[in-house]
C-alpha positions as MATLAB code, in Angstrom:
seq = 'XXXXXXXXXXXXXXXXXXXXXXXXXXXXXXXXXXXXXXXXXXXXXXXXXX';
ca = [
      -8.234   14.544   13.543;
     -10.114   10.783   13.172;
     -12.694   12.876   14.442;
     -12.906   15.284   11.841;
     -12.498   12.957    8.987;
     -15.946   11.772    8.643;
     -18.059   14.467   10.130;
     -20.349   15.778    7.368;
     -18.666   19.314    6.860;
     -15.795   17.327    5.353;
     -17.746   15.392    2.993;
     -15.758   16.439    0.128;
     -12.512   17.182    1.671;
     -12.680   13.815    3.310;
     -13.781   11.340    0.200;
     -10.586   12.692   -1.554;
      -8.419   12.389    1.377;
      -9.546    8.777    1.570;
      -9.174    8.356   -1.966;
      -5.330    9.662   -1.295;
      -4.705    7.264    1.064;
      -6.478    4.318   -0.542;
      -3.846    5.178   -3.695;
      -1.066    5.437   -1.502;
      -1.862    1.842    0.558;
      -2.554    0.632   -3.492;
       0.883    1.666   -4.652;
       2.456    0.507   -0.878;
       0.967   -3.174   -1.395;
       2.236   -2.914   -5.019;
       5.892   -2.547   -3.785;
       5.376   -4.702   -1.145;
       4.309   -8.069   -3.246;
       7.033   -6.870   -5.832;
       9.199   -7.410   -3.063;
       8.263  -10.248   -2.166;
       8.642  -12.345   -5.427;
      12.396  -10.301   -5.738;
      13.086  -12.121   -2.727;
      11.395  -15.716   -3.564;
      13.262  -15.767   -6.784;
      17.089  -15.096   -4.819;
      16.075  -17.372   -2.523;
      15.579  -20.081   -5.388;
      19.006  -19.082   -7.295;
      20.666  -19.663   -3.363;
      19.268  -22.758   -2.902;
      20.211  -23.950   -7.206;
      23.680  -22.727   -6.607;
      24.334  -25.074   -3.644;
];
């Protein structure tokens, strides 16, 4: 399928499946970071309440 993602028949088909993905990694690294501070700021109420 890698194959057949950037061979020039696809050309349209392909630029929005990229553009698919590239939202979906956008909206994954979004969640991820938000994560990330959720977990920074317990960590910092853990370490105040001791």
């Amino acid at each position: 399928m890698a194959s057949n993602l950037f061979s020039p028949a696809n050309t349209n088909g392909s630029t929005a499946q990229i553009a698919a993905i590239r939202s979906v990694l956008n909206r994954l690294e979004g969640l991820v970071r938000d994560n990330r501070v959720e977990v920074r700021v317990l960590f910092g109420a853990l370490r105040k309440a001791r």
